[in-house]
KETOR-238664 format. One line per 5 residues: their letters; for each residue x, z, y of N, C-alpha, C, O, CB. Coordinates in nm, 3 decimals. Glycine has a CB too. Example, Ala and Ser with C-alpha at 12.3 -4.5 7.8 and 13.67 -1.06 7.14 Angstrom:
% KETOR-238664
as = 1.319,0.780,-0.569,1.230,0.780,-0.450,1.320,0.780,-0.330,1.424,0.846,-0.332,1.131,0.905,-0.447 | 1.285,0.708,-0.225,1.367,0.714,-0.106,1.290,0.787,0.003,1.341,0.804,0.114,1.408,0.572,-0.060
This chain:
% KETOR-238664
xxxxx = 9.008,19.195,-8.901,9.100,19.160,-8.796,9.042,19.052,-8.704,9.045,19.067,-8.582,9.231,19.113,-8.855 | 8.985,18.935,-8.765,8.895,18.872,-8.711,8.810,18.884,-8.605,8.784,18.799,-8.520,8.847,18.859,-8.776 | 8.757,19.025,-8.619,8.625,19.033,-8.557,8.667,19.102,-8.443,8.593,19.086,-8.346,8.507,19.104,-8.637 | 8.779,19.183,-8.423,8.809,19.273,-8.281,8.898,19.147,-8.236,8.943,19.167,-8.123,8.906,19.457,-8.294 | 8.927,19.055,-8.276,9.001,18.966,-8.184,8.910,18.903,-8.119,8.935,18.901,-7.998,9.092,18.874,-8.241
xxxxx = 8.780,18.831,-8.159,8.678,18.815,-8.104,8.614,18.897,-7.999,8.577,18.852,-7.891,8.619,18.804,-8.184 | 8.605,19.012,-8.036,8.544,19.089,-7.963,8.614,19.159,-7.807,8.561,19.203,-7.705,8.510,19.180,-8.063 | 8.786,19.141,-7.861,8.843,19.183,-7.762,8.828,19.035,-7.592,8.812,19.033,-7.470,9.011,19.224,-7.841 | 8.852,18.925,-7.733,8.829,18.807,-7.622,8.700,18.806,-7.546,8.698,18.790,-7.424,8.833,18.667,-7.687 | 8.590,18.825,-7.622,8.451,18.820,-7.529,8.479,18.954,-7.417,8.414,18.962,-7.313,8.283,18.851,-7.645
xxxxx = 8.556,19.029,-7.446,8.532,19.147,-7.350,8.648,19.102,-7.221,8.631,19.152,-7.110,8.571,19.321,-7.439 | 8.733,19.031,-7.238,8.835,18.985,-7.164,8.751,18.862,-7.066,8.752,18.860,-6.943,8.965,18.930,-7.270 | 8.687,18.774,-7.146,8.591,18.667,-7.057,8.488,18.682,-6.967,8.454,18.612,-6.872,8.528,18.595,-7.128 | 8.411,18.858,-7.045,8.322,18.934,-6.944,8.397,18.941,-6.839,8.383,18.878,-6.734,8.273,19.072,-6.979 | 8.492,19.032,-6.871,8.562,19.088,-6.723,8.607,19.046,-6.630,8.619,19.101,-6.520,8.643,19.142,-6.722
xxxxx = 8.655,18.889,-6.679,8.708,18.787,-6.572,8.602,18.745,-6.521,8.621,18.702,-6.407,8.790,18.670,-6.616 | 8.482,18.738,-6.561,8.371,18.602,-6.567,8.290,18.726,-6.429,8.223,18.672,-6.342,8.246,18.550,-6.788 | 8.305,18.857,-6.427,8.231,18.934,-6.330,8.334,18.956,-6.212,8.288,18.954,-6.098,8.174,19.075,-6.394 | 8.472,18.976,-6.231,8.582,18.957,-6.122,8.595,18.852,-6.068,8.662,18.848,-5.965,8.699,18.976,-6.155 | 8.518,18.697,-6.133,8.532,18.606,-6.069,8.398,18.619,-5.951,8.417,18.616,-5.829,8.545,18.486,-6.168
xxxxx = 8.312,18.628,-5.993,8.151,18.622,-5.928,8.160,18.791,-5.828,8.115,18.787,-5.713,7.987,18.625,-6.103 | 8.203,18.894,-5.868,8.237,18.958,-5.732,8.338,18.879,-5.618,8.310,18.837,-5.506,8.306,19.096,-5.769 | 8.418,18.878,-5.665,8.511,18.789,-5.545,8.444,18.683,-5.474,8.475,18.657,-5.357,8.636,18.712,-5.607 | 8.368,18.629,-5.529,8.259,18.490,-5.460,8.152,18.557,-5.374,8.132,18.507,-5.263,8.158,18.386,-5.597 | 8.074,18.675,-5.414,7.976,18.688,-5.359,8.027,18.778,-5.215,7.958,18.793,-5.114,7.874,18.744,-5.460
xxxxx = 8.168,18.834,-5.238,8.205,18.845,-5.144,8.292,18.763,-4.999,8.327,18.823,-4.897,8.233,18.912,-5.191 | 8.313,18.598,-5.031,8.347,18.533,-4.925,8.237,18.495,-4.916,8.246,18.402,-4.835,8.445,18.448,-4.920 | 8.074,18.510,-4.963,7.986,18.420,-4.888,7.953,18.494,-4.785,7.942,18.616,-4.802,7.867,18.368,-4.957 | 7.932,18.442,-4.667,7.877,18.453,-4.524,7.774,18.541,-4.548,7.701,18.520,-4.645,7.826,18.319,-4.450 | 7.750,18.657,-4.458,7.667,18.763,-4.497,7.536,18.697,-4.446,7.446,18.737,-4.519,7.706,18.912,-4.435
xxxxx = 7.488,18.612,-4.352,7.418,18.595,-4.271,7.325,18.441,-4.395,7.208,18.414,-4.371,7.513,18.575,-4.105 | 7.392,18.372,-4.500,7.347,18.334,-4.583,7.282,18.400,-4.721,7.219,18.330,-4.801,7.420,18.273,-4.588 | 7.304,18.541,-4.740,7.257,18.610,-4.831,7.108,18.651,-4.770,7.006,18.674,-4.834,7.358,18.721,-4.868 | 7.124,18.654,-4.654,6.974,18.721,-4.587,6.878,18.609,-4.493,6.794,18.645,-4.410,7.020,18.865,-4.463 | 6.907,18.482,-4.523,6.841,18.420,-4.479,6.634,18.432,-4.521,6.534,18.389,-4.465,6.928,18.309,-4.513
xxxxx = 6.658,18.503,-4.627,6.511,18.536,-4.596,6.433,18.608,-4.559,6.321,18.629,-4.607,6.464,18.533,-4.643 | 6.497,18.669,-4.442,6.523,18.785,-4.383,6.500,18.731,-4.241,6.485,18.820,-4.157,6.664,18.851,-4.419 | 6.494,18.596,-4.191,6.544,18.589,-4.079,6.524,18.661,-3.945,6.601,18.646,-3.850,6.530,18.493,-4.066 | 6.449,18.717,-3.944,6.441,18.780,-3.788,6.535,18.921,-3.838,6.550,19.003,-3.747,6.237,18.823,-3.713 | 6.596,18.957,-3.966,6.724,19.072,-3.969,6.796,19.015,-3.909,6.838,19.027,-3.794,6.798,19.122,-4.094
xxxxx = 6.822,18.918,-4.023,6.933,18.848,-3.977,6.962,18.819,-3.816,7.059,18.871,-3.760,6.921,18.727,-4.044 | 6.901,18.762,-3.770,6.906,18.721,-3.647,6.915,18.889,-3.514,6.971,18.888,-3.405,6.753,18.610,-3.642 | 6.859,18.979,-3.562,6.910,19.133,-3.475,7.029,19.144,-3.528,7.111,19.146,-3.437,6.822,19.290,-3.501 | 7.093,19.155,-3.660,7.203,19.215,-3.675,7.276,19.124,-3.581,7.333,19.169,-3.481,7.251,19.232,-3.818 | 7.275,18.986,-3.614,7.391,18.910,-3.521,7.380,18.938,-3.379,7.481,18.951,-3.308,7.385,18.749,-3.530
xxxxx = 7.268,18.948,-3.336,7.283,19.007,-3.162,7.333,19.127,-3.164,7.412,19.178,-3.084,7.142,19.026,-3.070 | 7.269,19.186,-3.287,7.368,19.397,-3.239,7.515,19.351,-3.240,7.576,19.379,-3.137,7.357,19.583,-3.418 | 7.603,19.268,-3.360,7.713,19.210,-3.329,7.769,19.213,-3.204,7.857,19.281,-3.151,7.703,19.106,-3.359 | 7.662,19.079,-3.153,7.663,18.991,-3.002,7.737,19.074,-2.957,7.860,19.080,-2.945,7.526,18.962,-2.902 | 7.582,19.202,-2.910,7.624,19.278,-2.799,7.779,19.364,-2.764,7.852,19.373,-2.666,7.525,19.365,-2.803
xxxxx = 7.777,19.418,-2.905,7.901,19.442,-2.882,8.022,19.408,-2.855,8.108,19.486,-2.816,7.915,19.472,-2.926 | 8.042,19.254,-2.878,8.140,19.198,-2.915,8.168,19.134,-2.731,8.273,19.093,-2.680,8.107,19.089,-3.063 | 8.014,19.150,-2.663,8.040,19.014,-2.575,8.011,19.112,-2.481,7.996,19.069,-2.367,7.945,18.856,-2.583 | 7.997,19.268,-2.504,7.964,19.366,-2.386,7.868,19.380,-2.306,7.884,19.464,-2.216,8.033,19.363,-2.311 | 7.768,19.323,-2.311,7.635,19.315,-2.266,7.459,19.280,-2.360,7.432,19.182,-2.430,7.668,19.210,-2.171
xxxxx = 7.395,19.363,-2.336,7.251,19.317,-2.387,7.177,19.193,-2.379,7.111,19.142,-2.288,7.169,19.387,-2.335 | 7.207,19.156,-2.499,7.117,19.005,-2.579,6.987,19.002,-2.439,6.961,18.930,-2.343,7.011,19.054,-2.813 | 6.930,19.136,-2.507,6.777,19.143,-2.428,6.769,19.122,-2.292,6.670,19.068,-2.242,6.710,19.276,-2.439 | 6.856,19.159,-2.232,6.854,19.103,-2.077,6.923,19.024,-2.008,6.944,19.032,-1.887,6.865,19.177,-2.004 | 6.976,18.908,-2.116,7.004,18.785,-2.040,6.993,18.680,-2.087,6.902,18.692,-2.169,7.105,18.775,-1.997
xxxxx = 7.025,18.588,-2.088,6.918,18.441,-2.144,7.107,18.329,-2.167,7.191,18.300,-2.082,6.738,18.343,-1.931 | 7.102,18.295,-2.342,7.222,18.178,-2.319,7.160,18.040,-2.270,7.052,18.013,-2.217,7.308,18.144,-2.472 | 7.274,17.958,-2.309,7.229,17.830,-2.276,7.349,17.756,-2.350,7.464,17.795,-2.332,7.208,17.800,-2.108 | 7.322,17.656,-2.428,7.427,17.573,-2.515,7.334,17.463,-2.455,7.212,17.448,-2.457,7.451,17.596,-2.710 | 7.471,17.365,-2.381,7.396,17.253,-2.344,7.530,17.135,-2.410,7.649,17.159,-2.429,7.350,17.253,-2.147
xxxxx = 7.469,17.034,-2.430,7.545,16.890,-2.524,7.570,16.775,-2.400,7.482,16.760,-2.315,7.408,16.801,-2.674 | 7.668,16.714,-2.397,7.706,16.660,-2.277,7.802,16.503,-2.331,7.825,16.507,-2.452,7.802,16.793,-2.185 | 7.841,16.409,-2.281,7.903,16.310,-2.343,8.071,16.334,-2.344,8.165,16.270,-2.390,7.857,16.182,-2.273 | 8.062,16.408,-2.300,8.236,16.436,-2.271,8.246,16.576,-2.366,8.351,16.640,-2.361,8.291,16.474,-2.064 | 8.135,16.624,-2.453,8.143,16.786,-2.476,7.995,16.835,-2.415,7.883,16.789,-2.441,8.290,16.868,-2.381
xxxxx = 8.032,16.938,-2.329,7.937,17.055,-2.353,7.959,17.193,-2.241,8.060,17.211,-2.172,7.965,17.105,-2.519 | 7.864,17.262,-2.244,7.871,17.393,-2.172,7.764,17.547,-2.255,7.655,17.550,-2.313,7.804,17.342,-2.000 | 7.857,17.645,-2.223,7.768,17.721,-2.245,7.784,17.822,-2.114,7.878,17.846,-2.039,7.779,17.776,-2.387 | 7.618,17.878,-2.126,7.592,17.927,-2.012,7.503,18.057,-2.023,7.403,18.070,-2.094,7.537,17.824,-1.936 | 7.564,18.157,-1.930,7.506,18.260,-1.952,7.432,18.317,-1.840,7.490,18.294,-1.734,7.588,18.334,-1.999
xxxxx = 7.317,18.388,-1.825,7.244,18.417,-1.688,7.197,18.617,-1.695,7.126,18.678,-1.775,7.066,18.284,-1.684 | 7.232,18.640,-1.639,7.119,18.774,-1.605,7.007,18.764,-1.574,6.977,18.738,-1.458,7.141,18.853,-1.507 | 6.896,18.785,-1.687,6.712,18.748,-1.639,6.685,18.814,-1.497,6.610,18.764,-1.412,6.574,18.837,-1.764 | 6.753,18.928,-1.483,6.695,19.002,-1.338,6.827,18.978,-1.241,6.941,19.023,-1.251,6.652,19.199,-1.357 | 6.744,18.862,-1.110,6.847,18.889,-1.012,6.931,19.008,-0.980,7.048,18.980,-0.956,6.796,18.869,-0.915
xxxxx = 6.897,19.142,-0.974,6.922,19.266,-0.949,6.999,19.302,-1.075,7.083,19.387,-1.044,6.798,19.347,-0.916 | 7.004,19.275,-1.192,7.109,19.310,-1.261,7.249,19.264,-1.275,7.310,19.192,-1.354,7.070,19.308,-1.350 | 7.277,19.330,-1.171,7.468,19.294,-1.145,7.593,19.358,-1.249,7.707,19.317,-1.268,7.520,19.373,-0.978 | 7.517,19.476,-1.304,7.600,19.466,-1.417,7.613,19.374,-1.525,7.720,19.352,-1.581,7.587,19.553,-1.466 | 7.485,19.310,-1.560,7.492,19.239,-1.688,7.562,19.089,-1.621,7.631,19.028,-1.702,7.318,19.224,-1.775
xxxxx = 7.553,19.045,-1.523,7.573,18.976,-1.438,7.770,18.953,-1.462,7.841,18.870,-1.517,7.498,19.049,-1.300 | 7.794,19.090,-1.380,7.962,19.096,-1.396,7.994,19.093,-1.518,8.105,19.042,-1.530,8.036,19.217,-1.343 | 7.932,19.138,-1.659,8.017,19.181,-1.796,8.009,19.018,-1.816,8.118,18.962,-1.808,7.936,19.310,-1.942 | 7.874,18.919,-1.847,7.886,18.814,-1.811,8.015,18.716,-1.797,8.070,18.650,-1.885,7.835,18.833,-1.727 | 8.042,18.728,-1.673,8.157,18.638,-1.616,8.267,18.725,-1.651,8.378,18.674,-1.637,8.152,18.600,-1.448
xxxxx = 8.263,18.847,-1.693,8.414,18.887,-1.735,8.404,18.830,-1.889,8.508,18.785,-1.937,8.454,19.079,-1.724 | 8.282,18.830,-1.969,8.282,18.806,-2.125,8.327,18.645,-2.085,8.440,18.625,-2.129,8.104,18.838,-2.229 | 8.291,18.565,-2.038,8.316,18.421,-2.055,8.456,18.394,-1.991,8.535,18.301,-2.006,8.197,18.331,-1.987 | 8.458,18.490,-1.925,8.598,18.437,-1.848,8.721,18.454,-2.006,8.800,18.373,-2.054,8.652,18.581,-1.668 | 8.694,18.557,-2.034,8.812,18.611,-2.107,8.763,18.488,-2.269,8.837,18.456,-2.362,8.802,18.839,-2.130
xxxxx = 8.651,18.459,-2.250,8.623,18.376,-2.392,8.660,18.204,-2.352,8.639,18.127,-2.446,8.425,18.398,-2.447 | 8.700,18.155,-2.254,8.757,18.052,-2.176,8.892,18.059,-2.196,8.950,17.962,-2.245,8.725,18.059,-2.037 | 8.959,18.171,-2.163,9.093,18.177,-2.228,9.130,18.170,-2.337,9.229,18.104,-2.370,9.142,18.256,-2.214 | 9.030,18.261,-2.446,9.089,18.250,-2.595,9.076,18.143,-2.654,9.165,18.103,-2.730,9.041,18.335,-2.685 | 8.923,18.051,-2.626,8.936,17.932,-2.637,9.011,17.825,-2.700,9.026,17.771,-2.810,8.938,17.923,-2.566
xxxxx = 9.073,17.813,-2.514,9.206,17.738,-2.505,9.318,17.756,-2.576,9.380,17.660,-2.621,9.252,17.746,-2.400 | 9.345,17.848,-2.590,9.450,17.922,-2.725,9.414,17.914,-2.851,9.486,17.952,-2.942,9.468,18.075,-2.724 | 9.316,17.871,-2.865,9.225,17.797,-3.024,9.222,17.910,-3.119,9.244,17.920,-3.240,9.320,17.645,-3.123 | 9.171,18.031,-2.978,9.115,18.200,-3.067,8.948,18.169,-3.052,8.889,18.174,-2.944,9.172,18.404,-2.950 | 8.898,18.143,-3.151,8.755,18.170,-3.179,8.716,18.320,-3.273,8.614,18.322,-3.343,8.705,18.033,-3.265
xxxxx = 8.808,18.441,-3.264,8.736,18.559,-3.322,8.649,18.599,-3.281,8.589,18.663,-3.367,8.785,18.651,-3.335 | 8.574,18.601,-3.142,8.486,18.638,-3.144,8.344,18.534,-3.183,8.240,18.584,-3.140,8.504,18.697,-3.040 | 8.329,18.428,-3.239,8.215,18.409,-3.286,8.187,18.443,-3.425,8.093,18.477,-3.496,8.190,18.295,-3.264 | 8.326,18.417,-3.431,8.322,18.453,-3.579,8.299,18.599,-3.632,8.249,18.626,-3.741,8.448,18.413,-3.634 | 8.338,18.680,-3.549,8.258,18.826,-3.549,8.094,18.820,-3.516,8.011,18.893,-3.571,8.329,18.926,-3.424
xxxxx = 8.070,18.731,-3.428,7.933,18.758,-3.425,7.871,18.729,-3.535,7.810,18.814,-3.601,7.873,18.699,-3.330 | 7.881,18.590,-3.570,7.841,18.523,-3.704,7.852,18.555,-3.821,7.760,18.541,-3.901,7.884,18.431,-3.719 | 7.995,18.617,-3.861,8.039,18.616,-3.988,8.081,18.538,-4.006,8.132,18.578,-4.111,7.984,18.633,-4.070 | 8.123,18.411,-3.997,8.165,18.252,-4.057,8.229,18.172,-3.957,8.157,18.149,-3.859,8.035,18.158,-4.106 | 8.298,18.143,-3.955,8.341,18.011,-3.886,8.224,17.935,-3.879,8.138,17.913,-3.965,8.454,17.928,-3.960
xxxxx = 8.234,17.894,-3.747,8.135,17.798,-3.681,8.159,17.655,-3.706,8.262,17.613,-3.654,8.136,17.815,-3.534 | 8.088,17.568,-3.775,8.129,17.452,-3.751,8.189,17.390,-3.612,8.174,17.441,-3.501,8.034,17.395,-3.787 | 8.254,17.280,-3.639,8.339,17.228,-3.527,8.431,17.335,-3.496,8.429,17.321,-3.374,8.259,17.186,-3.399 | 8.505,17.424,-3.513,8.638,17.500,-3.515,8.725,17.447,-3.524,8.801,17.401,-3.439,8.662,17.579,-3.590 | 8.732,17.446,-3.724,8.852,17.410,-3.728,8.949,17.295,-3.640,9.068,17.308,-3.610,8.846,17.387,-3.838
xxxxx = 8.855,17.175,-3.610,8.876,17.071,-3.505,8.934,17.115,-3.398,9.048,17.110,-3.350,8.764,17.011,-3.462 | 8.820,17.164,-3.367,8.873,17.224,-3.194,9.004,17.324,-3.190,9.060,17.354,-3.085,8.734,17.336,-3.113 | 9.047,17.371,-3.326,9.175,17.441,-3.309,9.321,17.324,-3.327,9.443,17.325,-3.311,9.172,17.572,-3.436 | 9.232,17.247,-3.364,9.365,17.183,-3.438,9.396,17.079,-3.314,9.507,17.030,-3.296,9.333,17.092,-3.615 | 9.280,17.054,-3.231,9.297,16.984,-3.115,9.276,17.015,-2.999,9.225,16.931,-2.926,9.250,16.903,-3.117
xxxxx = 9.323,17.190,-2.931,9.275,17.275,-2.867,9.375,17.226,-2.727,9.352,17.267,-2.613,9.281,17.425,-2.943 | 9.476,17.140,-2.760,9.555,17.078,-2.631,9.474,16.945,-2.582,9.528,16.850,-2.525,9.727,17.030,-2.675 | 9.410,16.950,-2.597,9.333,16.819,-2.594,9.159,16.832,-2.564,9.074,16.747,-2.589,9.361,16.748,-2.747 | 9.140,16.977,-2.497,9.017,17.019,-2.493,9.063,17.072,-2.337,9.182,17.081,-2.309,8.958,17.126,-2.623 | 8.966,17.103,-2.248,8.958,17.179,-2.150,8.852,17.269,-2.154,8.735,17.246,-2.188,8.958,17.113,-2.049
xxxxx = 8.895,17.357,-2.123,8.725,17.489,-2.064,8.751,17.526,-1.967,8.843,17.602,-1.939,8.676,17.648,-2.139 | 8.645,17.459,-1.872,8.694,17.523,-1.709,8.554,17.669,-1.698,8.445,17.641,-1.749,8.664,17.344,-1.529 | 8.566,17.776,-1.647,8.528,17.885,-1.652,8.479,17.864,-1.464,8.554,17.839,-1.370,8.652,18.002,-1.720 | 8.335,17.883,-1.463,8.280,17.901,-1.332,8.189,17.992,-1.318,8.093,17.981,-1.394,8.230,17.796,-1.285 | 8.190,18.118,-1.211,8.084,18.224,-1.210,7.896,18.109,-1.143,7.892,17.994,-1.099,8.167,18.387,-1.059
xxxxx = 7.809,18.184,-1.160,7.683,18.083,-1.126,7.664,18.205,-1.028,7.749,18.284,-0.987,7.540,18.028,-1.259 | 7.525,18.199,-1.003,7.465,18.308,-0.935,7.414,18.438,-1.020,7.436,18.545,-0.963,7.353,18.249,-0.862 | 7.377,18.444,-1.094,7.374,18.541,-1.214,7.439,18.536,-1.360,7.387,18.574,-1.465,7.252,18.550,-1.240 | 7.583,18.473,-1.340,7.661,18.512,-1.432,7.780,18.408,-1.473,7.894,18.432,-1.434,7.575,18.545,-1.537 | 7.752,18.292,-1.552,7.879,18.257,-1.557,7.885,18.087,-1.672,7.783,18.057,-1.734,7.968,18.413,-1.622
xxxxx = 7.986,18.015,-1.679,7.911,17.933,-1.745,8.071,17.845,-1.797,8.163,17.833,-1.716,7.772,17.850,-1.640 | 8.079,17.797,-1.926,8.212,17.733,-1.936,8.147,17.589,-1.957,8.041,17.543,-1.999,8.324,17.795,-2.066 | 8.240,17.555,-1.915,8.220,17.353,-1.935,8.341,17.327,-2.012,8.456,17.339,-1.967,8.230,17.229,-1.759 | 8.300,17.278,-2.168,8.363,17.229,-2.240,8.403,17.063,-2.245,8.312,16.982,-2.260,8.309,17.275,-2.326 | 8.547,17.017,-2.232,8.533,16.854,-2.253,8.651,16.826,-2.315,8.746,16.904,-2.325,8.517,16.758,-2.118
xxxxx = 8.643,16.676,-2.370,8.727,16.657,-2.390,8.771,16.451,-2.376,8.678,16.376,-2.345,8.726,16.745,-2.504 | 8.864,16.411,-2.392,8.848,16.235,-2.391,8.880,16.193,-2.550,8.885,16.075,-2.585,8.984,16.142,-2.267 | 8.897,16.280,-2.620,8.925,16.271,-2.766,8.792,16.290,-2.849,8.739,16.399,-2.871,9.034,16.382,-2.807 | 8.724,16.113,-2.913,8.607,16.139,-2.992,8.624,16.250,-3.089,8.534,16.331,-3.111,8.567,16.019,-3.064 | 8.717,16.252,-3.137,8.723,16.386,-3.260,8.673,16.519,-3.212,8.599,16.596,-3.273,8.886,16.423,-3.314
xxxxx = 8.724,16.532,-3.102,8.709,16.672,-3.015,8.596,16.689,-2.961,8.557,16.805,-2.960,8.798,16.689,-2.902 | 8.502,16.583,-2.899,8.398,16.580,-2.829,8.238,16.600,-2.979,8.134,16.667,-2.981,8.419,16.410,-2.723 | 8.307,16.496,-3.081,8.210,16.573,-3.185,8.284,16.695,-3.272,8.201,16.719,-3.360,8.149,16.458,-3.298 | 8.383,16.772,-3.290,8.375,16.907,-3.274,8.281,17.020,-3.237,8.215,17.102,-3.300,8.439,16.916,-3.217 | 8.309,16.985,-3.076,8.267,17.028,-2.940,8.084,17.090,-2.985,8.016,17.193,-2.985,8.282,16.863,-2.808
xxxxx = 8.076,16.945,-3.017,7.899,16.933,-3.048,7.853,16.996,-3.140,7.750,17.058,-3.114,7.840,16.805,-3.084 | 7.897,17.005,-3.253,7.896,17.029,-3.378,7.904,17.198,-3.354,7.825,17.273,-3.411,8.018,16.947,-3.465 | 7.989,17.237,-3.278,7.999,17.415,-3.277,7.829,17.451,-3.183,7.738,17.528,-3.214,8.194,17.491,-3.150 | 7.841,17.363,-3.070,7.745,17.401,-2.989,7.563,17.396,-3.023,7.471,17.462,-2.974,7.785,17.320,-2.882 | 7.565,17.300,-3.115,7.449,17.297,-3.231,7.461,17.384,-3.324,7.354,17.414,-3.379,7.437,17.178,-3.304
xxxxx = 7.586,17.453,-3.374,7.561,17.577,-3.418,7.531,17.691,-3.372,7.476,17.778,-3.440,7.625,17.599,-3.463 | 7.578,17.711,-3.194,7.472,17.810,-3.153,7.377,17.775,-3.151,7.322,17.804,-3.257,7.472,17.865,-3.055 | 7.304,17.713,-3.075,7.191,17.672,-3.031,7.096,17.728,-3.135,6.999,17.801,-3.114,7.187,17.524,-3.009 | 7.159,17.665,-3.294,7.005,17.760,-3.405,7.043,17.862,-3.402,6.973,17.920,-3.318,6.966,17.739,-3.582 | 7.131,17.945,-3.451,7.200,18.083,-3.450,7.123,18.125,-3.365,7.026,18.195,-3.394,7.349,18.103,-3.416
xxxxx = 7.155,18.088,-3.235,7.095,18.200,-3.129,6.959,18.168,-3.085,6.911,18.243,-2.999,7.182,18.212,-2.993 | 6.862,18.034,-3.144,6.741,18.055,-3.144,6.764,18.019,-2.982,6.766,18.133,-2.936,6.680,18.201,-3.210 | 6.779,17.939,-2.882,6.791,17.938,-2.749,6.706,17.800,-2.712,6.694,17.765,-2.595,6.950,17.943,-2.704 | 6.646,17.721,-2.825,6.551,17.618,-2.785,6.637,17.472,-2.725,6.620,17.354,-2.755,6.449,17.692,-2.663 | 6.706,17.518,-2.657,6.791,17.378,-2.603,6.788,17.293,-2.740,6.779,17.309,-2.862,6.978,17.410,-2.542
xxxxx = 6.808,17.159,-2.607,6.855,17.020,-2.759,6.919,17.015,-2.793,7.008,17.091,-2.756,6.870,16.896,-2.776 | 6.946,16.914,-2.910,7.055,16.908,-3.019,7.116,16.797,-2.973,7.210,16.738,-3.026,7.011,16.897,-3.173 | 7.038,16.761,-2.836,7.060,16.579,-2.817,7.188,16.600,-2.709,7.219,16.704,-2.651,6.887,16.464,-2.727 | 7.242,16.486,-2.703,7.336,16.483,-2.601,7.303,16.421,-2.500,7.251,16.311,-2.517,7.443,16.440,-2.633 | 7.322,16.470,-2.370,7.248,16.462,-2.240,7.306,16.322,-2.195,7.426,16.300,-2.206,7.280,16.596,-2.127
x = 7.245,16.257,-2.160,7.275,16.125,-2.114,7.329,16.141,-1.944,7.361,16.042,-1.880,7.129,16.025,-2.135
């Protein structure tokens, strides 16, 4: 009697002990399982991108820039002459300026997989942030600010998470 009570318990501790470790390996961030992978990693998230933001990674250039008030991100069409990537552009940022402000970040988080650092902040203090939305000459560009230190390192904190994510070279520094 002894021994199937034992045995039933070890089989009860297996089963939990592998239902626990599936459930885990499934909230980790997909984009941390393949970090040694990185240049996958880094296409899948642009095939994401593209879809998510309606235009080709490959033919246009971001820009995450760090600012004392916050920040901007900025998007360009490499070829003057490409006016489509140009318009999807300023329609993708326009409409990502709005959700913003409404403290909807799904789409990075689709690109990424994960919540971006500085989010949760910026949702919780999304009345207290501005994104003003301006077209450039090839495409489009939001200026993030805010007068709230909490918000302004948020702000930073998300925008240093693109910056590696998307591999775009800009600084980490804040522009004087």
């Amino acid at each position: 009697m002894k021994t199937r009570t034992i045995t039933s318990t070890a089989a009860v501790v297996a089963i939990a002990t592998i239902a626990v470790l599936f459930v885990y390996a499934q909230q980790q961030p997909k984009n941390n399982k393949a970090n040694n992978t990185g240049d996958m990693v880094t296409e899948e998230m642009n095939k994401r991108g593209d879809h998510v933001m309606g235009f080709d990674h490959t033919m246009t250039t971001h820009h995450f820039r760090l600012s004392a008030n916050g920040g901007s991100i900025e998007i360009t069409a490499n070829s003057v002459s490409d006016t489509e990537s140009r318009d999807q552009i300023r329609l993708h940022l326009g409409h990502i300026a709005r959700m913003f402000a409404d403290g909807n970040f799904k789409a990075p988080m689709l690109i990424h997989e994960q919540t971006p650092p500085g989010v949760p902040v910026m949702q919780k203090l999304k009345s207290e942030i501005t994104y003003d939305f301006e077209e450039t000459e090839r495409g489009a560009a939001i200026q993030i600010s805010s007068k709230n230190p909490d918000a302004v390192s948020a702000i930073h904190e998300f925008l240093r998470f693109q910056i590696k994510e998307h591999k775009t070279g800009d600084s980490l520094d804040v522009a004087q």
